[in-house]
N, CA, C and O atoms as a DFTB+ gen file, in Angstrom:
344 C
 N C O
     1  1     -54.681      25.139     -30.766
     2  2     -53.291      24.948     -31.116
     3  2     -52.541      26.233     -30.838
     4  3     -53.184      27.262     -31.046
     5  1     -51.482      26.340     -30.471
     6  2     -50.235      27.614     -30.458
     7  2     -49.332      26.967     -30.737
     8  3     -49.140      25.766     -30.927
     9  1     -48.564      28.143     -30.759
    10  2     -46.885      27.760     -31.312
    11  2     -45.948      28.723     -30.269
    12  3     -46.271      29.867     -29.951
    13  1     -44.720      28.023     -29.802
    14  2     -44.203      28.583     -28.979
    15  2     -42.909      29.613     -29.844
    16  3     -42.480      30.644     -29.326
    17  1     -42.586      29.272     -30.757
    18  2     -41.894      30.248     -31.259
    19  2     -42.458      30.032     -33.239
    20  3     -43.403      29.425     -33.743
    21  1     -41.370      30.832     -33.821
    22  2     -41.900      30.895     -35.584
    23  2     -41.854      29.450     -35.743
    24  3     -42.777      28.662     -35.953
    25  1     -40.699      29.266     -35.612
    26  2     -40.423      27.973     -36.090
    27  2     -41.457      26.562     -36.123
    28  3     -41.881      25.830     -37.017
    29  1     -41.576      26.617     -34.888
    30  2     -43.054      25.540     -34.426
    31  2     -44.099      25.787     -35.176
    32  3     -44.814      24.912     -35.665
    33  1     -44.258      27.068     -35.318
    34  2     -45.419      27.396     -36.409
    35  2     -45.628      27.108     -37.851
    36  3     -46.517      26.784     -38.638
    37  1     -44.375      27.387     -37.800
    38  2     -44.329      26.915     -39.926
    39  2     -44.147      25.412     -40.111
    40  3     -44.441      24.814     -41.146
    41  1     -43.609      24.831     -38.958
    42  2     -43.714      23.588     -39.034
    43  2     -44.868      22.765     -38.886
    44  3     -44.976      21.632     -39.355
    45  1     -45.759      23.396     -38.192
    46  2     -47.455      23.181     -37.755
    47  2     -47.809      23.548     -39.011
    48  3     -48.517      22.711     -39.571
    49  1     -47.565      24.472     -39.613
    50  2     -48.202      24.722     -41.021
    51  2     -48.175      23.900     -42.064
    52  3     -49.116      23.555     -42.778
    53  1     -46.876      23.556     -42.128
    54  2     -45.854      22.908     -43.231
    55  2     -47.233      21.275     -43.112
    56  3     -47.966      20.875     -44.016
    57  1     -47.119      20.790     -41.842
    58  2     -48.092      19.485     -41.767
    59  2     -49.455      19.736     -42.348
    60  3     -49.969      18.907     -43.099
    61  1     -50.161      21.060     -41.960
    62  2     -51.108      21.496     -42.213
    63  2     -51.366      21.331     -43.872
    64  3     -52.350      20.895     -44.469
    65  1     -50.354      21.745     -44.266
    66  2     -50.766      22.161     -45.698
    67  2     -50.544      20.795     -47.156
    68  3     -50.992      20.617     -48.289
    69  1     -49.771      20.245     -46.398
    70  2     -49.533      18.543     -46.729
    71  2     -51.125      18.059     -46.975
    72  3     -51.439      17.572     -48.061
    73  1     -51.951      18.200     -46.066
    74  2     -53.603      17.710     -45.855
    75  2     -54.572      18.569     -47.034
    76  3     -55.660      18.104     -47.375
    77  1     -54.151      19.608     -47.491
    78  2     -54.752      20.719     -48.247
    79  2     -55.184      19.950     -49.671
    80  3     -54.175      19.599     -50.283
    81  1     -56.064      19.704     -50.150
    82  2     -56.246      19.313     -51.295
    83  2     -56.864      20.722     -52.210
    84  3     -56.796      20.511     -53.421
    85  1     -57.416      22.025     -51.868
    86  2     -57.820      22.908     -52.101
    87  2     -58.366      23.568     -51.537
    88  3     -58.579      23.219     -50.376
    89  1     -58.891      24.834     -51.975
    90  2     -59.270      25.990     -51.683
    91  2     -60.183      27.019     -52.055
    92  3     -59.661      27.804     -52.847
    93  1     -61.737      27.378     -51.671
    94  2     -62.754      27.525     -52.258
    95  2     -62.729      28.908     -51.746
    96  3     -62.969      29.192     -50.573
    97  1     -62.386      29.882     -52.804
    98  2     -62.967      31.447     -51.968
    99  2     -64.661      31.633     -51.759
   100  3     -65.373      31.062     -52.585
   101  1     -65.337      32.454     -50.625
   102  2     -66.558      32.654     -50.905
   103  2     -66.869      34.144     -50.970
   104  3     -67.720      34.852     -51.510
   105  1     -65.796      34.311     -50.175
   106  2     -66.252      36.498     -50.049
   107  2     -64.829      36.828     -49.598
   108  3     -64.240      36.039     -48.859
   109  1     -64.325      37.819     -49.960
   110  2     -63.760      38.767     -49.374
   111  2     -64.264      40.400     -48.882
   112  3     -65.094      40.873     -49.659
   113  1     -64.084      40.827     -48.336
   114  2     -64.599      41.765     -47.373
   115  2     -63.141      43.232     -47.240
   116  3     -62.579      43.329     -46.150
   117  1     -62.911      43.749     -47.855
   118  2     -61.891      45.276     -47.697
   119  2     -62.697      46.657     -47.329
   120  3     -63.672      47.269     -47.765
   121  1     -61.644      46.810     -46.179
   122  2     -62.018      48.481     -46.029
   123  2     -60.383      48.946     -45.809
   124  3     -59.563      48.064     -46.066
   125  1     -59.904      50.147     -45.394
   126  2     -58.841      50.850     -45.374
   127  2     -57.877      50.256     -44.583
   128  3     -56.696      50.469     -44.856
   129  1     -58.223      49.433     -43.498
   130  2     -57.927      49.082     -42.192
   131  2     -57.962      47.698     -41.917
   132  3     -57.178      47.197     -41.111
   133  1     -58.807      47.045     -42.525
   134  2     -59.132      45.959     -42.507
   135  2     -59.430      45.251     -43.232
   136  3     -60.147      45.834     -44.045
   137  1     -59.231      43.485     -43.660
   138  2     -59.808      42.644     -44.562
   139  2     -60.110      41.490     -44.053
   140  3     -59.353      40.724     -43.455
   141  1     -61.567      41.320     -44.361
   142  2     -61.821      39.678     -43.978
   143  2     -61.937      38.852     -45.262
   144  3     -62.167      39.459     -46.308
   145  1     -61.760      37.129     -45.280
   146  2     -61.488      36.045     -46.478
   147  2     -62.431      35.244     -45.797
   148  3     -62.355      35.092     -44.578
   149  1     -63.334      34.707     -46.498
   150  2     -64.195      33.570     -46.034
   151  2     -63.709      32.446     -47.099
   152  3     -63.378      32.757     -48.243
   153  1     -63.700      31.356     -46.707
   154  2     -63.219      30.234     -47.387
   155  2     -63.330      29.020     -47.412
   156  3     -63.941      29.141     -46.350
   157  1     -63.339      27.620     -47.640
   158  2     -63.748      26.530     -47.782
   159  2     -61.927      25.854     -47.751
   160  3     -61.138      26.408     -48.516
   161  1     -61.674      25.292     -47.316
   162  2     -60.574      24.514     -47.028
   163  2     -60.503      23.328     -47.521
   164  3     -60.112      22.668     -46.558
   165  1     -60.644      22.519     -48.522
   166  2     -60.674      20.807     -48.811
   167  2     -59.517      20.040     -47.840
   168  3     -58.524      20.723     -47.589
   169  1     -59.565      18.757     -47.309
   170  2     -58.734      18.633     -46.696
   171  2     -58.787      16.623     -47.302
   172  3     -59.800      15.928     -47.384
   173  1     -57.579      16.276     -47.561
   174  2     -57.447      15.164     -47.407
   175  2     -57.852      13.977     -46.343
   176  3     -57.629      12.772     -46.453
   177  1     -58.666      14.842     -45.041
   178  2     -58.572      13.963     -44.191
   179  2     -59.785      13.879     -43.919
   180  3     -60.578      14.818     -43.843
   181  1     -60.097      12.211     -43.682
   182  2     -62.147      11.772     -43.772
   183  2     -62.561      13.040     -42.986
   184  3     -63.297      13.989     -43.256
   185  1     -61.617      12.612     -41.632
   186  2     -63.053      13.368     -40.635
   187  2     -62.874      14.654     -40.271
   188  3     -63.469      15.173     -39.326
   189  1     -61.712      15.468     -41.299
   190  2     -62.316      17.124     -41.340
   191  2     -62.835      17.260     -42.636
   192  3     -63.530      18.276     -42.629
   193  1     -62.842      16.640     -43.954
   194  2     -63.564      16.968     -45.266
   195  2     -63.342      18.320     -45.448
   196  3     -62.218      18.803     -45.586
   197  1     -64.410      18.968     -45.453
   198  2     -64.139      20.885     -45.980
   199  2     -63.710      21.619     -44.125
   200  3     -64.266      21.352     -43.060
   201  1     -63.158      22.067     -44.257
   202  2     -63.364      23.061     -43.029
   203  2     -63.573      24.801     -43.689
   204  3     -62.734      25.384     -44.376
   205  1     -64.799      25.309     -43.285
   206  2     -65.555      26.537     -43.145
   207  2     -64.316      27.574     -42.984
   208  3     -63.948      27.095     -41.911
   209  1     -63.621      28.357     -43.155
   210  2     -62.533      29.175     -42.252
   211  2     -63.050      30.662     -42.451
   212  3     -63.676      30.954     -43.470
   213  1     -62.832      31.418     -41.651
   214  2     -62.546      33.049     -41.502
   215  2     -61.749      33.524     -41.443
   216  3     -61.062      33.024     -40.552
   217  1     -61.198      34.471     -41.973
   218  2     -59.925      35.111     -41.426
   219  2     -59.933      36.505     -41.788
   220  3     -60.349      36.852     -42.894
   221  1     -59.332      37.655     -40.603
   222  2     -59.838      38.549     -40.003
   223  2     -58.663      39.611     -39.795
   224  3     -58.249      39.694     -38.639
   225  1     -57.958      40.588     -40.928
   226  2     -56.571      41.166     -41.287
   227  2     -57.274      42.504     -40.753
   228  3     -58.345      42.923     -41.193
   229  1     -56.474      43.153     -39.682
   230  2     -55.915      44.151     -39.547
   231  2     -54.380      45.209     -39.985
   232  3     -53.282      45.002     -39.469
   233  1     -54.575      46.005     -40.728
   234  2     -53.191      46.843     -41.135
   235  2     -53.174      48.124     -40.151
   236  3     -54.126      48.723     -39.651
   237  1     -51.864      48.338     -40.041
   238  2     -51.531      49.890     -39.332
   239  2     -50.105      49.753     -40.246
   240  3     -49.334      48.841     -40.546
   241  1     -50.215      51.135     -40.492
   242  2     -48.853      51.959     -41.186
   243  2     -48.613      50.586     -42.283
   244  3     -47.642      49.907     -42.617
   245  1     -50.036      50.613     -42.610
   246  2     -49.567      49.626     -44.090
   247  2     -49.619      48.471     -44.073
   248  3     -49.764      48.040     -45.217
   249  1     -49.565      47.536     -43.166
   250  2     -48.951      46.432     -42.477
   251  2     -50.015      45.901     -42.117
   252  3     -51.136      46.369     -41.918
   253  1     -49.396      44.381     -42.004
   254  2     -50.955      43.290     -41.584
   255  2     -50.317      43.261     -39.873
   256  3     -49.265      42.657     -39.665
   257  1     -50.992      43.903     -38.811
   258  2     -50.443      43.646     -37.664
   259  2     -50.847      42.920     -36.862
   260  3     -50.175      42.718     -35.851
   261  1     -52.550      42.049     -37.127
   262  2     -53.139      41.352     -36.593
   263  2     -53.671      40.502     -37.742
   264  3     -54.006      41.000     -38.817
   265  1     -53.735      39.178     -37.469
   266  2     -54.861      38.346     -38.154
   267  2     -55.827      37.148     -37.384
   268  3     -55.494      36.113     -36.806
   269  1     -56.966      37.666     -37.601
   270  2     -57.361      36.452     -37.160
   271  2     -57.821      35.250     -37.957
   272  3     -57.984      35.281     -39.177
   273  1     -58.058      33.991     -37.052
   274  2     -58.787      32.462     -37.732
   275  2     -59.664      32.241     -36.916
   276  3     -59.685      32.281     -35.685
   277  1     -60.474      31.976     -37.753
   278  2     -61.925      31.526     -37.161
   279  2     -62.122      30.016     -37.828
   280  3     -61.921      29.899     -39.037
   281  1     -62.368      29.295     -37.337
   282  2     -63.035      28.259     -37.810
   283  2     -63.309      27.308     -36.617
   284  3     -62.694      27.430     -35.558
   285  1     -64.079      26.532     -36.785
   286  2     -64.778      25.137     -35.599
   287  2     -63.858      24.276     -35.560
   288  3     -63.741      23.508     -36.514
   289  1     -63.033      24.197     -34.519
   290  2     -62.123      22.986     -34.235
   291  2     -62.325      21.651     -33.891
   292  3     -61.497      20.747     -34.002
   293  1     -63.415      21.572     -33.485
   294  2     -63.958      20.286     -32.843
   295  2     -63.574      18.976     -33.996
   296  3     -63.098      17.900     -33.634
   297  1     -63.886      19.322     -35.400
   298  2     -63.355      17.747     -35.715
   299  2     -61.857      17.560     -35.283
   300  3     -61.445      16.435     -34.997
   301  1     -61.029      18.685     -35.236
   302  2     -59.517      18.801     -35.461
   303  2     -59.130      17.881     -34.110
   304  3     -58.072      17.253     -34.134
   305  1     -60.228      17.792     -32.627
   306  2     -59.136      17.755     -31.885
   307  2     -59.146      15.878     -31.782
   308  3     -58.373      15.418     -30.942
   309  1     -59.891      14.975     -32.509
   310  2     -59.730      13.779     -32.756
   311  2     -58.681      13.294     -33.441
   312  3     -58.135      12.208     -33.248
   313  1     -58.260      14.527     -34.658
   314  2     -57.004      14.052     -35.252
   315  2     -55.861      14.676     -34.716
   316  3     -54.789      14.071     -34.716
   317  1     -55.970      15.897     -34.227
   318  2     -54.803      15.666     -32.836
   319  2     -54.568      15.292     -31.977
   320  3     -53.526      15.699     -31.465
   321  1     -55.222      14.474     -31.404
   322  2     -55.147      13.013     -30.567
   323  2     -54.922      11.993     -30.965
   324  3     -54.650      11.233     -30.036
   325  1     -54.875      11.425     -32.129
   326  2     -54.471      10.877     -32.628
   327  2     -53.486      10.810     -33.095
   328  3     -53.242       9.634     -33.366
   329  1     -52.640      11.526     -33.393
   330  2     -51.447      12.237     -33.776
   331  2     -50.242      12.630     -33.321
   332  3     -49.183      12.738     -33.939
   333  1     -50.599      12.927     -31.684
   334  2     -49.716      12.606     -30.421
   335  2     -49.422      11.597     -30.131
   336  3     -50.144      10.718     -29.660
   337  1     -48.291      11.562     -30.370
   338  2     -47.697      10.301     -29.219
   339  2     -47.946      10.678     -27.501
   340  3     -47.737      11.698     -26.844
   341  1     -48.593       9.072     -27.096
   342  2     -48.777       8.831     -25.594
   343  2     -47.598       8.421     -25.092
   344  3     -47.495       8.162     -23.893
């Protein structure tokens, strides 16, 4: 998935988070520079159930200037096919 500007994004989110039934921390991970969140995602929808996630914070001058997501997309791209209009 991408987003071509903010907007598309929070709106991709906004759907995203509609599906959210909860949220399972398992670890967090801090150093000076960096923080990783491991997490469990509940999702309202059969065929993603939990999704596994990572996520991967870089700071400079204080600031989160990078983040990453990790997680296995493969159930996701059945329900975004589904989801598109043909």
């Amino acid at each position: 998935m991408s987003s071509d500007s903010a907007h598309d994004h929070l709106s991709g989110l906004d759907a995203f988070l509609g599906s959210v039934t909860g949220v399972d921390l398992i670890s967090e991970l801090y150093g000076e520079t960096e923080a990783t969140l491991v997490y469990d995602v509940h999702t309202s929808i059969p065929a993603i159930g939990t999704q596994r996630t990572a996520e991967f914070f870089h700071l400079a001058q204080g600031r989160i200037d990078t983040i990453r997501l990790i997680f296995d997309a493969t159930p996701w791209h059945a329900v975004l096919q589904a989801a598109t209009p043909s």
